[in-house]
C-alpha positions, 0 to 999 in steps of 0.5 A: 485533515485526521486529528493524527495528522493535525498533531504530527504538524504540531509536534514539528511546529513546537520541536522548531522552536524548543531549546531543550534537547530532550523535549524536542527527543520526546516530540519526535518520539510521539511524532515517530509513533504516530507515524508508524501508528497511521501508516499508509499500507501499500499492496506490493504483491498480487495474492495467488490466483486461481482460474478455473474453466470447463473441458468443452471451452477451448485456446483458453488463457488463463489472465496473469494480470499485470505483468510488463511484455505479458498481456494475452488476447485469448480467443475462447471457442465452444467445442 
């Protein structure tokens, strides 16, 4: 477990118990930076990509990745 993570446990551990509202308002503003500080960053869109082949290949396809109903078998032939 990274020492942020340790901390955020913490900080939930001692905001459970504190009777004081603006202490708990300073453990869960901590809690809010650490968070936003250690985010998880998810890839949520594929980058441009560029394919490139020769004139003397032939039927080639180009591979759009991913894409749901799309997924082509190209048949490559020399000429």
């Amino acid at each position: 477990m990274a020492p942020w993570e340790k901390e955020i446990y913490d900080i939930f551990n001692k905001a459970a118990v504190e009777p004081s509202a603006s202490a708990r308002k300073a453990l869960y503003t901590r809690w809010q930076l650490l968070f936003a500080q250690n985010l998880p960053v998810t890839p949520i869109a594929k980058p441009e990509n560029i394919g490139a082949v020769s004139n003397k290949y032939g039927n080639y396809v180009y591979n759009l990745g991913v894409i749901p109903g799309y997924n082509p078998v190209p048949l490559i032939y020399q000429k």
